[in-house]
C-alpha positions as CSV (number, residue, x, y, z in Angstrom):
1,X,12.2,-36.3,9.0
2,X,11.1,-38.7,11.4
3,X,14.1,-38.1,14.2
4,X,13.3,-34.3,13.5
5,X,10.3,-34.6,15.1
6,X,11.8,-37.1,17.6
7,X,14.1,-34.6,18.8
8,X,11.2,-31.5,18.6
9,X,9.0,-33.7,20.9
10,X,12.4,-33.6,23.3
11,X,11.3,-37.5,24.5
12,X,13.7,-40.3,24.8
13,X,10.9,-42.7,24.8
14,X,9.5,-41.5,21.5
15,X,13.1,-41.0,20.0
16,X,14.6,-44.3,20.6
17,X,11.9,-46.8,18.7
18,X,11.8,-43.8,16.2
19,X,15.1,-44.1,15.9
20,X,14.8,-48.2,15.1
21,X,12.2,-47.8,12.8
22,X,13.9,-45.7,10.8
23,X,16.7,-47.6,10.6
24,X,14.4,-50.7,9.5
25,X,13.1,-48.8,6.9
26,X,16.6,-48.2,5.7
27,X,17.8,-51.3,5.1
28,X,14.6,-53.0,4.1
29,X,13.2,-50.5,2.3
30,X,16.5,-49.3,0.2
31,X,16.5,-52.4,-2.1
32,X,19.7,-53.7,-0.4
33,X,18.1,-57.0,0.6
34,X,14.6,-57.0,-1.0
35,X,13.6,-55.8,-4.3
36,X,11.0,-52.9,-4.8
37,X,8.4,-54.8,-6.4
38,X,8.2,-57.5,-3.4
39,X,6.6,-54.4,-1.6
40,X,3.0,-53.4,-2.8
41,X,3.1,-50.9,-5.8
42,X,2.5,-47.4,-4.1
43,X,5.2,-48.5,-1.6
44,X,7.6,-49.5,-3.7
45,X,7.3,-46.0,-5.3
46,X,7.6,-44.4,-2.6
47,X,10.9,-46.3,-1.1
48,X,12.3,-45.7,-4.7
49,X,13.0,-42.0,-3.5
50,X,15.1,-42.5,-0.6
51,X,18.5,-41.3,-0.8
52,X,19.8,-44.3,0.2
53,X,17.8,-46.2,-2.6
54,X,19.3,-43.7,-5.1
55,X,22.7,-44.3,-4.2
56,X,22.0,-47.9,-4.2
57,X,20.7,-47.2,-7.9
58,X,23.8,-45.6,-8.6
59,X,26.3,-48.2,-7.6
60,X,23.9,-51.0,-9.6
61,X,24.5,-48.6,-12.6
62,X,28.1,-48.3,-12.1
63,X,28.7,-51.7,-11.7
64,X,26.9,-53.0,-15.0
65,X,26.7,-50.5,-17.0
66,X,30.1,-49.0,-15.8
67,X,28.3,-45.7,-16.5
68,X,28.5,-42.5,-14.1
69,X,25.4,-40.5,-13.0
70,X,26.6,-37.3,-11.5
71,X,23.4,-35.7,-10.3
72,X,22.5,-38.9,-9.3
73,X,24.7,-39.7,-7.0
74,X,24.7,-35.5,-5.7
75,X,21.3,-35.0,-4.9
76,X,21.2,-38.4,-2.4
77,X,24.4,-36.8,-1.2
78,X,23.4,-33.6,-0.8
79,X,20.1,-34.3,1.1
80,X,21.9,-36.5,3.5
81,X,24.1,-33.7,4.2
82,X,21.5,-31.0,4.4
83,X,19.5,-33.9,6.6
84,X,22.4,-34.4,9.1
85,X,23.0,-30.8,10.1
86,X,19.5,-30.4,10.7
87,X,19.3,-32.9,13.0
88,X,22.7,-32.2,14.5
89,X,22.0,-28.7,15.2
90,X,18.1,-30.2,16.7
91,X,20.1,-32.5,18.7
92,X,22.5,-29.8,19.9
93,X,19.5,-27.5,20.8
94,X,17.9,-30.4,23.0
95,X,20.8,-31.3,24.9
96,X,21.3,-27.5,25.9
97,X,18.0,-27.7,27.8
């Protein structure tokens, strides 16, 4: 959502750190290196709903339980998708003017 709006503004400047942050966010705020509860409680909740988190959810379920969520594993999936050709047609649509 974040580079959506990035790419709307059509700034490099604003892009660019927006760009870092969000990948930040992604890899601390997925659970891949820090647990949710080490964050407060409210944003812990809230970083449990990114797609990434969910699929990270998934493969922890997998691997020790050794049992399959389907619609758990789509829905990440699917917004990630939807999410990428949004911002590729934005990005498109920039670069043309």
């Amino acid at each position: 959502v974040l580079i959506m709006t990035a790419l709307l503004v059509r700034r490099v400047t604003t892009f660019l750190p927006v760009v870092l942050i969000i990948l930040a966010v992604y890899i601390f705020g997925s659970g891949m290196i820090f647990e949710f509860e080490f964050y407060p409680l409210q944003v812990g909740e809230i970083l449990k709903y990114l797609p990434t988190s969910l699929l990270l959810d998934n493969l922890r379920t997998i691997l020790f339980t050794r049992y399959f969520v389907w619609w758990s594993f789509l829905i990440p999936v699917g917004i990630i998708i939807v999410l990428v050709i949004i911002n590729s047609k934005l990005l498109r649509y920039v670069l043309k003017q």
